[in-house]
C-alpha positions as CSV (number, residue, x, y, z in Angstrom):
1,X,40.2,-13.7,-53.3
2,X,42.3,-12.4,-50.8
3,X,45.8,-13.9,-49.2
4,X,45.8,-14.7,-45.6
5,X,48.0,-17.5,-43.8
6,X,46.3,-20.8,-43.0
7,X,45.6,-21.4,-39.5
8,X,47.8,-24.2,-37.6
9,X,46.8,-27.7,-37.1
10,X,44.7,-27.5,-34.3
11,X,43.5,-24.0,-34.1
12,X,39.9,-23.3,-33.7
13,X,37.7,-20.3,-33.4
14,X,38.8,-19.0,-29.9
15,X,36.7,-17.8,-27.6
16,X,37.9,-14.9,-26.4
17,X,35.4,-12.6,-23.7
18,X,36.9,-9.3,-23.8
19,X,35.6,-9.0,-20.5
20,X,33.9,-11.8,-18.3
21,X,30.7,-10.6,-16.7
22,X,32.0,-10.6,-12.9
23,X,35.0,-8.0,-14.0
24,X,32.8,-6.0,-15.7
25,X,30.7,-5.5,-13.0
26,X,33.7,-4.6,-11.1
27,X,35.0,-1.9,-13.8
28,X,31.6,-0.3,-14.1
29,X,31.3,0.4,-10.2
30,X,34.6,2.0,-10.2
31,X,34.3,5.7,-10.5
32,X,37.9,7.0,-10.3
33,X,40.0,8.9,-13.0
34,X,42.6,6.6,-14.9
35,X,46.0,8.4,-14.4
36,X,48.6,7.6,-17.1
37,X,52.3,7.1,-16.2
38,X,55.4,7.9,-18.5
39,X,56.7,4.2,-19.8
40,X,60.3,3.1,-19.7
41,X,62.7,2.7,-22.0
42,X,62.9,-1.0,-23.1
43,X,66.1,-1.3,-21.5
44,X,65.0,0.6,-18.0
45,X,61.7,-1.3,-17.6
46,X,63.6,-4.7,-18.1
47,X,66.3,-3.9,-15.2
48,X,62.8,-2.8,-12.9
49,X,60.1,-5.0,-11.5
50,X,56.7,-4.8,-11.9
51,X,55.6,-1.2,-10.0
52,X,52.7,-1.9,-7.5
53,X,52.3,2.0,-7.0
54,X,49.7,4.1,-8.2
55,X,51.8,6.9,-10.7
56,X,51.7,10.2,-8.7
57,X,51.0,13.5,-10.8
58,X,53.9,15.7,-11.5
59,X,53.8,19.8,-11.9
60,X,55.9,21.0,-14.9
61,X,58.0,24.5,-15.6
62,X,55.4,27.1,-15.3
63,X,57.3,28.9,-18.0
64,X,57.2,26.2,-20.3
65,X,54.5,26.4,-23.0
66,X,51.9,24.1,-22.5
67,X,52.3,20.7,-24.9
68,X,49.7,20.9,-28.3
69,X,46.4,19.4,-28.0
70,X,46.6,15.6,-28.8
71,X,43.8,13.0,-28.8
72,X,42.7,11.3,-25.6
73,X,43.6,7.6,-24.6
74,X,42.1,4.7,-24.9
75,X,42.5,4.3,-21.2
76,X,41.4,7.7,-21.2
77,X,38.1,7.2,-23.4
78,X,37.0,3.9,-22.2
79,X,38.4,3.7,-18.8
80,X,37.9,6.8,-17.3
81,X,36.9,6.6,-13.6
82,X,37.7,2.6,-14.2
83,X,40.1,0.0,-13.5
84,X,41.8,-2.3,-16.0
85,X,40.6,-5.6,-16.2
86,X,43.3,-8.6,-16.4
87,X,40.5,-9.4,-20.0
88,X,41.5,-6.2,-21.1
89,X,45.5,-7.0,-21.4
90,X,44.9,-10.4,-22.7
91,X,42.6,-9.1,-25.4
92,X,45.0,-6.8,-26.6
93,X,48.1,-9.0,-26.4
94,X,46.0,-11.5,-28.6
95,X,45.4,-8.4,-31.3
96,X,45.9,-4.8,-30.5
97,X,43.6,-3.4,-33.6
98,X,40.8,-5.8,-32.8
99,X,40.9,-4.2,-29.1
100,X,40.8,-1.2,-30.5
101,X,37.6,-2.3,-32.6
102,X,36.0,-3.7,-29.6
103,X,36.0,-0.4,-27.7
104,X,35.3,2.0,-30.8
105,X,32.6,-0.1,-32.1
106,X,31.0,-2.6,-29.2
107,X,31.7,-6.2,-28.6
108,X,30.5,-8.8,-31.1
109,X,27.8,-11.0,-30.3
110,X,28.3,-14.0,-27.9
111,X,29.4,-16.9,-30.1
112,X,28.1,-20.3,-28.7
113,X,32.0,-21.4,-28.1
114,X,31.6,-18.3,-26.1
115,X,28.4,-19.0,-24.3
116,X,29.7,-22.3,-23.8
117,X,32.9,-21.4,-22.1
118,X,30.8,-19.1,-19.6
119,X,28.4,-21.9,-19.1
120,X,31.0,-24.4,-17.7
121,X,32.4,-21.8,-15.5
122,X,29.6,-21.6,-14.1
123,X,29.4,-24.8,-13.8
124,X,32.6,-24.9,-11.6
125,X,32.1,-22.5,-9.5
126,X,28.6,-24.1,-8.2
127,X,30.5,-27.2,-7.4
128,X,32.5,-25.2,-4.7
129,X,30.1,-22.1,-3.8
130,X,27.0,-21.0,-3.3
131,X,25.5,-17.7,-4.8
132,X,23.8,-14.9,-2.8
133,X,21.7,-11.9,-3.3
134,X,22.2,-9.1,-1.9
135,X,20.5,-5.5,-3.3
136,X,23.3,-2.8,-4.1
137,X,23.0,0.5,-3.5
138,X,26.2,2.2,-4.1
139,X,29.9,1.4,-5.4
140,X,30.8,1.2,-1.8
141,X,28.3,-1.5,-1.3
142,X,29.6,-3.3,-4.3
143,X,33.2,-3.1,-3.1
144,X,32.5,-4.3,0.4
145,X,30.6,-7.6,-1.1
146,X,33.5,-7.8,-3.1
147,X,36.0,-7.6,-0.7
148,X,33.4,-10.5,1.8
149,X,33.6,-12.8,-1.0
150,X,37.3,-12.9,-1.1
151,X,37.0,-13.3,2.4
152,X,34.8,-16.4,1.7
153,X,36.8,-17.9,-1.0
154,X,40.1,-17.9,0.8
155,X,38.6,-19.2,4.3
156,X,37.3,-22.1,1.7
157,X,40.8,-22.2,0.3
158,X,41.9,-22.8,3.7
159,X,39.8,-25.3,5.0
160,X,38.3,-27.1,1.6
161,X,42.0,-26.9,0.1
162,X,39.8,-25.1,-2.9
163,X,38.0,-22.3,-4.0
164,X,36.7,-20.6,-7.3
165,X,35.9,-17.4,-9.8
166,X,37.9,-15.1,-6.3
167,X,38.0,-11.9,-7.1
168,X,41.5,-9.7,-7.2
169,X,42.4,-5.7,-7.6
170,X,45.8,-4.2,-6.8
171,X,48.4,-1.8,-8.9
172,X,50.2,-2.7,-11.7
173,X,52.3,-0.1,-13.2
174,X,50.5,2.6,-12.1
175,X,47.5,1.4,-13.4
176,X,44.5,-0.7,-11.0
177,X,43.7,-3.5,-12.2
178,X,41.0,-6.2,-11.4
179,X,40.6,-9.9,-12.3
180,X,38.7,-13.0,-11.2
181,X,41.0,-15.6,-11.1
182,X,39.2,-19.1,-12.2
183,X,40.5,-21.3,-9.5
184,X,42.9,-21.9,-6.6
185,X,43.9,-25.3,-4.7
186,X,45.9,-26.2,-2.0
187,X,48.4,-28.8,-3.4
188,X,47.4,-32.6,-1.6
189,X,51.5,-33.6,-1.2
190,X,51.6,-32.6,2.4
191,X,54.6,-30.5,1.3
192,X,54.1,-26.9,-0.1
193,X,51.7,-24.8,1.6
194,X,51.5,-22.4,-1.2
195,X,48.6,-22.7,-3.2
196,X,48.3,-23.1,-6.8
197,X,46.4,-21.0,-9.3
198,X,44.8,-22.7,-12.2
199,X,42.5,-21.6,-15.4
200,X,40.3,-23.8,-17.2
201,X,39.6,-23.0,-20.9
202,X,37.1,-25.0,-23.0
203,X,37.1,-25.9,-26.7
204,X,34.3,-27.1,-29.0
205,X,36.8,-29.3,-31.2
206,X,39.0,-32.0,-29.3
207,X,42.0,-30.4,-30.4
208,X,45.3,-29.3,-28.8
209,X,45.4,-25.0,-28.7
210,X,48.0,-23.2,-30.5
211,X,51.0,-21.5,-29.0
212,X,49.2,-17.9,-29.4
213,X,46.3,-19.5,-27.2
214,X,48.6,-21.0,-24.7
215,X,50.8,-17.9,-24.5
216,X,47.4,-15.9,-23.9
217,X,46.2,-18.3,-21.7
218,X,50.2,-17.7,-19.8
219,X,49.3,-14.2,-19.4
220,X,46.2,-14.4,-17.9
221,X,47.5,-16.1,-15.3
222,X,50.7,-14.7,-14.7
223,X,48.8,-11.4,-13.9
224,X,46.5,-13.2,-11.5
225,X,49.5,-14.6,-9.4
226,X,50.7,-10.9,-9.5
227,X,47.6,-9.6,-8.5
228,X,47.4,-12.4,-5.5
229,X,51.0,-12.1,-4.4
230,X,51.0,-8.5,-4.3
231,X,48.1,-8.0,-2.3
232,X,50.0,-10.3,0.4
233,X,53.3,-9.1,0.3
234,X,52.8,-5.6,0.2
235,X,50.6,-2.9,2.0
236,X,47.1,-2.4,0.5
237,X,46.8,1.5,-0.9
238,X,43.8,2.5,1.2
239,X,44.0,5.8,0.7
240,X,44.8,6.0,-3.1
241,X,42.0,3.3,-3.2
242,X,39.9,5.9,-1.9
243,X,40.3,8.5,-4.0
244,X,41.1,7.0,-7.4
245,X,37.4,5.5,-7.0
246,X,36.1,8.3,-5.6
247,X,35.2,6.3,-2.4
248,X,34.1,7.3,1.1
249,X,35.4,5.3,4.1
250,X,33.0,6.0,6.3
251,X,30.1,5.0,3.9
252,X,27.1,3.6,6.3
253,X,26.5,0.1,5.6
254,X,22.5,-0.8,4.1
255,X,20.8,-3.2,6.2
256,X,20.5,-5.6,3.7
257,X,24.6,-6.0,3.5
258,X,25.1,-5.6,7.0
259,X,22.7,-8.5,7.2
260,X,25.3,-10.2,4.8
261,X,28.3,-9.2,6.3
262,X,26.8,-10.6,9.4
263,X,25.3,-14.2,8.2
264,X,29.5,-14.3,7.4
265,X,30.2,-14.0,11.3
266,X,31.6,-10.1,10.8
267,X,30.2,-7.2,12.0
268,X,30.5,-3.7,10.1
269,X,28.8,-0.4,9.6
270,X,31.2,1.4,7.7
271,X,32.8,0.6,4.5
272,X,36.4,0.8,5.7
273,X,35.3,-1.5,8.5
274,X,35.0,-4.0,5.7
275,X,38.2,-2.9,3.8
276,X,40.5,-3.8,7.3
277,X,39.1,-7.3,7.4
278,X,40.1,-7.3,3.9
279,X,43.7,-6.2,4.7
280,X,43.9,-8.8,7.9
281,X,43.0,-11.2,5.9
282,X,45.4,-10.8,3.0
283,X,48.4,-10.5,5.3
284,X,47.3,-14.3,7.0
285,X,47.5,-15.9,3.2
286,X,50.4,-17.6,2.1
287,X,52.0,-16.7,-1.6
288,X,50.9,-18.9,-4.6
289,X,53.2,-21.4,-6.0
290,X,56.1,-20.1,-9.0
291,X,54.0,-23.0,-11.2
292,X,50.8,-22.2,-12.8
293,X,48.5,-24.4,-14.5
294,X,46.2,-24.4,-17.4
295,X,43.3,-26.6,-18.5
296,X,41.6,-27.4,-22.0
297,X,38.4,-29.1,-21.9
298,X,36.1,-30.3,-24.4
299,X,32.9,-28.3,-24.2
300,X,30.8,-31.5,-25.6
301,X,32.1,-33.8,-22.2
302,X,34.4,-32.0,-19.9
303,X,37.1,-34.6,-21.0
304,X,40.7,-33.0,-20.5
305,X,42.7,-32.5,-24.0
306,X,45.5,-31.2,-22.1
307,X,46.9,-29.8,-18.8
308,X,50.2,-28.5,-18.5
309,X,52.3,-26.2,-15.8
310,X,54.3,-23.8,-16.4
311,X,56.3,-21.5,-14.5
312,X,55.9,-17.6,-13.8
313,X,58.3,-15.6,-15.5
314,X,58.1,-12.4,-13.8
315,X,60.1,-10.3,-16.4
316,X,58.1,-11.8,-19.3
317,X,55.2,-10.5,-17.4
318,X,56.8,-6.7,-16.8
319,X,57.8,-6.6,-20.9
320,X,53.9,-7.5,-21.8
321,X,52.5,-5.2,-19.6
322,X,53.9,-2.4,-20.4
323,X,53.7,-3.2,-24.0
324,X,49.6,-3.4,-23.4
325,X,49.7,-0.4,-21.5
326,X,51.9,2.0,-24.5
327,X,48.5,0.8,-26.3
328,X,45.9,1.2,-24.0
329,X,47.9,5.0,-23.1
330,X,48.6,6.0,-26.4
331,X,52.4,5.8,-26.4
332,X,52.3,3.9,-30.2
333,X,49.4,3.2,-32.5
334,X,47.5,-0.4,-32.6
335,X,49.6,-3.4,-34.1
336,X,48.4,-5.7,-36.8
337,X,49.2,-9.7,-35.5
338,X,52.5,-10.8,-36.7
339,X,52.6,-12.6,-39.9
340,X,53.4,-16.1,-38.2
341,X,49.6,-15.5,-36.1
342,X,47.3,-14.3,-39.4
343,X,45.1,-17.3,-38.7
344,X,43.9,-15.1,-36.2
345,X,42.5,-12.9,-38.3
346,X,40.1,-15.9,-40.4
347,X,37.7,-15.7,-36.9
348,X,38.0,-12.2,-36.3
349,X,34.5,-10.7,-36.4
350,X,35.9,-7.6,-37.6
351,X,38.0,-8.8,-40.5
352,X,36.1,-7.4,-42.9
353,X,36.6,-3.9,-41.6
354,X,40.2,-4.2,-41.1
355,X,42.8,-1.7,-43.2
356,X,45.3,-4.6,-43.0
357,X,42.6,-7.3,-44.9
358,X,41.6,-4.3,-46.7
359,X,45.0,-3.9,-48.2
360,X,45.4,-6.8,-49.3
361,X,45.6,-7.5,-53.1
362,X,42.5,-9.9,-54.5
């Protein structure tokens, strides 16, 4: 028998999707090089805010000697001519090394928790919108139904006072990220006009979640008020958009999105034409509110075991970043969980290949 630390009171297998289905399909239509960006000391990145610029490239000595070979990134290896998703920073704040598993080796197979969870966000979003298909022919066409549907959802923010699974891209760091953040209301006080952004998470056991899930949970969130924020408050990067996806502006349009774009009361040919309603339409959106809020549900009835605010903490955010992207860039090696979070590692579906539960004496 091996040592490992017992898992808290409440703690349950946690179903964590490296990557939800919509933000993969957004990652695997980006076709752009990922471009990694010296990191700050601790001390420096703490007295900056969170960049939203894509890094720019810069040309050394030409007498120095060129640097020795060293091996590729992660972000290099399995996000080349991709964007982050907001899933890929959680998954590696919850454990680096089982990230790293994940992208050497695959995901692991669904669990139902897993399954589960998807089903009931699913669930939600047919309450509040109505799929529709429309053939894809190219990553233009992709992003220009992305880009209408956020279009949608925050026109049904606006008038419904609610709107779900939106989806989000912007800079963070250097890096482009996407996400799809869960939900977004209006509040009902007749006060605040800033709406507030909200995560549901479900549970097979009618238990509270441990801090580590809440703090993951925190994170998740934090970046999609980031993501949401910045694309209001701040000029979208058209043209680095362009190019880091390898994109063409003036991309004709298929009938079959036209037709669409159309049935939405727009009218475009071109793929830019789609990209400055876009822009319009985040500069007419108000910022979110400071509080988030998070959800636990019981998978077996929906019933609420807890819901709690909590507010954004914007230098929090910065230190976590950047400690996900030294990992995902190569700047330090994979981390083991802290001795106080082992429980982690008794639902790990990699435990067994581990060097740390390898190491351990029997």
């Amino acid at each position: 028998m091996h040592s490992s630390a017992a898992a808290p009171p409440g703690t349950e297998e946690l179903a964590v999707e490296i990557v939800s289905d919509e933000e993969m399909a957004l990652i695997e239509a980006a076709l752009a090089l990922a471009a990694a960006r010296p990191l700050l000391s601790p001390a420096a990145r703490r007295a900056a805010p969170l960049s939203c610029c894509a890094a720019a490239g810069s040309a050394g000595d030409i007498e120095d000697p060129p640097p020795p070979p060293t091996r590729r990134s992660l972000l290099a290896r399995f996000r080349e001519r991709r964007a982050l998703a907001v899933t890929d920073i959680t998954a590696t704040e919850w454990c680096d090394k089982q990230m790293e598993f994940v992208l050497e080796h695959g995901r692991p197979k669904r669990t139902e928790a897993m399954k589960a969870g998807s089903d009931r966000h699913a669930q939600l979003e047919k309450e509040v919108i109505e799929r529709v298909d429309v053939a894809i022919r190219s990553a233009e066409e992709l992003w220009a139904v992305k880009f209408m549907n956020f279009i949608v959802g925050t026109n049904q923010l606006l008038f419904d006072g609610i709107t779900r699974e939106l989806p989000v891209i912007g800079v963070i760091e250097g890096s482009w990220m996407v996400g799809v953040i869960d939900e977004i209301r209006m509040p009902t006080d007749g006060v605040s006009s800033h709406p507030i952004l909200a995560d549901t998470k479900t549970r097979s056991k009618p238990t509270i979640p441990s801090e580590a899930q809440k703090r993951n949970g925190r994170l998740q969130l934090m970046c999609y008020k980031y993501l949401w924020d910045n694309l209001i408050t701040n000029k979208f990067p058209s043209e680095n958009f362009f190019s880091y996806f390898d994109l063409n502006p003036n991309y004709l349009l298929s009938d079959d999105v036209k037709q669409y774009i159309n049935s939405l009361g727009f009218h475009a040919k071109t793929f830019e034409d789609v990209l400055k309603y876009f822009k319009v339409t985040c500069h007419t959106l108000p910022q979110s509110q400071e509080q988030l809020l998070l959800r636990y549900e019981l998978q077996a009835d929906h019933s609420v075991l807890e819901e709690y605010q909590f507010p954004y903490d914007a230098l929090w955010l910065k230190d976590q970043i950047q400690e996900a992207l030294s990992f995902w860039m190569g700047a330090r090696e994979a981390k083991f969980v802290i001795e106080e979070e082992r429980w982690k590692c008794q639902f790990c579906k990699f435990a067994s290949n581990c060097p740390r539960i390898g190491s351990e004496p029997r």
